[in-house]
N, C-alpha and C positions, 0 to 999 in steps of 0.2 A: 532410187534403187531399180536396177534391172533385171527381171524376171523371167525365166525361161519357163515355160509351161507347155508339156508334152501332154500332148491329145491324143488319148487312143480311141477316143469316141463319140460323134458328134451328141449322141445323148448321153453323153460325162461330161458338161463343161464344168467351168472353173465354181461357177455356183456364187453361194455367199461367201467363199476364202478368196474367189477373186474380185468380187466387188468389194469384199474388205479390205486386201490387199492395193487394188484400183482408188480407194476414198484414201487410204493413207499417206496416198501419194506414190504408190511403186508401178512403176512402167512394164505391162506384164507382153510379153511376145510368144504369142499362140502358135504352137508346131503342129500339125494335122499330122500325126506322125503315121497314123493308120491308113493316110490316103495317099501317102509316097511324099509329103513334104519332108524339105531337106531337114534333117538334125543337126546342128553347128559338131564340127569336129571335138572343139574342146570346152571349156568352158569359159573362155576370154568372151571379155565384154559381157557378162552376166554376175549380177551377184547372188543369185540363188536361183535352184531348181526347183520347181512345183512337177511331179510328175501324177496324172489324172487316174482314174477309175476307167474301164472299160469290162463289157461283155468276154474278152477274150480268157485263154487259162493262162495264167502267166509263165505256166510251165512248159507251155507247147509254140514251137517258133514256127511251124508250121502257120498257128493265128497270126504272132504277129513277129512278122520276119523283120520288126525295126527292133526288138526288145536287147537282143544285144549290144545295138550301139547306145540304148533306152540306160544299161545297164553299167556299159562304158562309161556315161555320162554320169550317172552315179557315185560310180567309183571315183571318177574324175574331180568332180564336186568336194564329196566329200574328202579326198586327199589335201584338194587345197582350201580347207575349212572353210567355204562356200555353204551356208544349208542350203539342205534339203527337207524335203517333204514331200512323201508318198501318202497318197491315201488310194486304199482298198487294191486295187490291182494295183496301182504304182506302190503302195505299203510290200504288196507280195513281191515286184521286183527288186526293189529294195535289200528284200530279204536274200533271195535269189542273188541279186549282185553280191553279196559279200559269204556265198557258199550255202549258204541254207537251205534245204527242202521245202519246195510249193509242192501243193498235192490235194488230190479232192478231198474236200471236207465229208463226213458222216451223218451230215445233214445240210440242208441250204439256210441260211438265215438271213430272213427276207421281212421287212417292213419297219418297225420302231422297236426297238431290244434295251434291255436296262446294262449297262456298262458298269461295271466295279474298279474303281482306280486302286492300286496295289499300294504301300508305303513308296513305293517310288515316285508311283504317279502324283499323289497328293503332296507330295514334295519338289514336284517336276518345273522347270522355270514357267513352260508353258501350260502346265495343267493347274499349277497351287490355286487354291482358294476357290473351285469351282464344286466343290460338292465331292462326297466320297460316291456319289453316283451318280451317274449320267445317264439318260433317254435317247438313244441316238439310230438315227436310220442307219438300217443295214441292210445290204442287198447284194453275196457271195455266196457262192458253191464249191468255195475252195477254201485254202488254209494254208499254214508255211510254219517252219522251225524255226527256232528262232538264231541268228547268227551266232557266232563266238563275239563277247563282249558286250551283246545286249543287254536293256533295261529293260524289264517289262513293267510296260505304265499302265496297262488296263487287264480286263479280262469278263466274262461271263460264263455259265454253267453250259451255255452253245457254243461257243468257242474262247478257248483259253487265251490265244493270240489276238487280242486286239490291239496294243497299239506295244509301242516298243523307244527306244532312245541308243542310238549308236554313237559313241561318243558324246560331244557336247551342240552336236547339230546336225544330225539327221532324225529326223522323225518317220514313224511311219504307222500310220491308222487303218486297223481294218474297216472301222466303221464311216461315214460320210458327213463329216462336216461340214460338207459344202454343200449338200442337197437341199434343195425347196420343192414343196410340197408340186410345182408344175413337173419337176425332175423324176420324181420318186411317183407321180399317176402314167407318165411317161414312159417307165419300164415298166408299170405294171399291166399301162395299155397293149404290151409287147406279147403277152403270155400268147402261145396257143389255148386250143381249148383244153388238150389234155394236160398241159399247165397250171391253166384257169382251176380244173377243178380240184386238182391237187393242192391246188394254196388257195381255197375256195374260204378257209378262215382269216387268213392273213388278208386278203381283197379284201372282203366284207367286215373287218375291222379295218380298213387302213386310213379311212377319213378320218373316224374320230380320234386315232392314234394318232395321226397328222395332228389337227386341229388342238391336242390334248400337249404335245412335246414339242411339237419345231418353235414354238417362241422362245422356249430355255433353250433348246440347241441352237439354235441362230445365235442366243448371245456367247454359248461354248464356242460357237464355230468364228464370231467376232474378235474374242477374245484370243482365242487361238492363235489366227492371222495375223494381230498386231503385236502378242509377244513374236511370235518367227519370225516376222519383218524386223522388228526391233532387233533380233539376234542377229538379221543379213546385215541392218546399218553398223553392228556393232563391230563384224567379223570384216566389214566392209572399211570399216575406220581403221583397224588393225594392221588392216593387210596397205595401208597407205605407207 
């Protein structure tokens, strides 16, 4: 399986979904989309989209002046039942691509967060059997409505929009299941000071919150990767 992976940011890589996806066997092709690499016109010769997390607001093209063809591609995808999956800024163009409202959140929610799966979610191809709660890194300043048609498969008391299902294969997570603990010291090595001190408890707890949940979330984040893969060879076998 061929995988198209939009990069908005060199510290957003693909993580543990693309080493999961990489051990499975799927052939993943890295776009630097935020550095001026080219984006494929359509989505021939791919059979699923991964699009990344970045620093940028996914509402402002001003950041990042690739997100409409980002969103194109989306569209694209999912028209010819190709998945998808967005996580955290690609979750929010996701949303964006199919008319929804991105928009700053009323708070930032930054480090390890407890996640609630909704009756959808515990029901979901890719979420069943995982726990009606999940520990998951989080790390956004923003938020999004949810499309016409959506599922919502997660949620918490900090933000209601965590993860969603648009039809039978697109996905889309506000939270990071792809982050490892070098990823997640990595933005937080980014803070200013007046940052630093502002999330002066979140820092100061985020070792042992690391240390305490990324071994369940790695196997959420494994588990995850191989059902979606599993749905692109399926959709992949379909479309023969």
């Amino acid at each position: 399986m061929r995988i198209l992976v939009v990069q908005n940011s060199r510290t957003a890589p693909a993580g543990l979904v693309g080493d999961a996806l990489a051990g499975l066997g799927a052939s993943l092709v890295t776009v630097a989309a935020n550095e001026g690499e080219a984006l494929p016109a359509t989505p021939q010769g791919y059979d699923g989209l991964l699009v990344l997390g970045g620093p940028q607001d996914a509402w402002d093209d001003a950041q990042g002046p690739h997100f409409p063809q980002v969103m194109d591609l989306i569209r694209d995808f999912h028209a010819e039942d190709r998945p998808v999956l967005g996580i955290c800024l690609g979750a929010q163009l996701a949303a964006r691509a199919f008319g929804a409202r991105v928009h700053r959140h009323d708070r930032a929610e930054l480090g390890v967060a407890a996640v609630d799966l909704t009756d959808a979610g515990r029901d979901d191809p890719l979420l069943a059997g995982l726990g009606e709660r999940l520990h998951m890194v989080q790390w956004h300043y923003d938020t999004f409505q949810f499309p016409d048609g959506a599922v919502p498969l997660a949620r918490n008391e900090a933000c209601e929009r965590q993860a969603f299902r648009l039809g039978d294969s697109l996905y889309a997570f506000q939270f990071h299941p792809e982050a490892t603990a070098p990823i997640v010291r990595g933005w937080a090595s980014r803070f200013g000071e007046e940052a630093r001190e502002r999330n002066r408890a979140v820092l100061d707890g985020l070792d042992e919150a690391l240390d305490q949940h990324l071994p369940a979330a790695e196997t959420v984040a494994r588990t995850i990767s191989k059902r979606w893969l599993d749905l692109v060879r399926e959709r992949a076998a379909q479309a023969v």
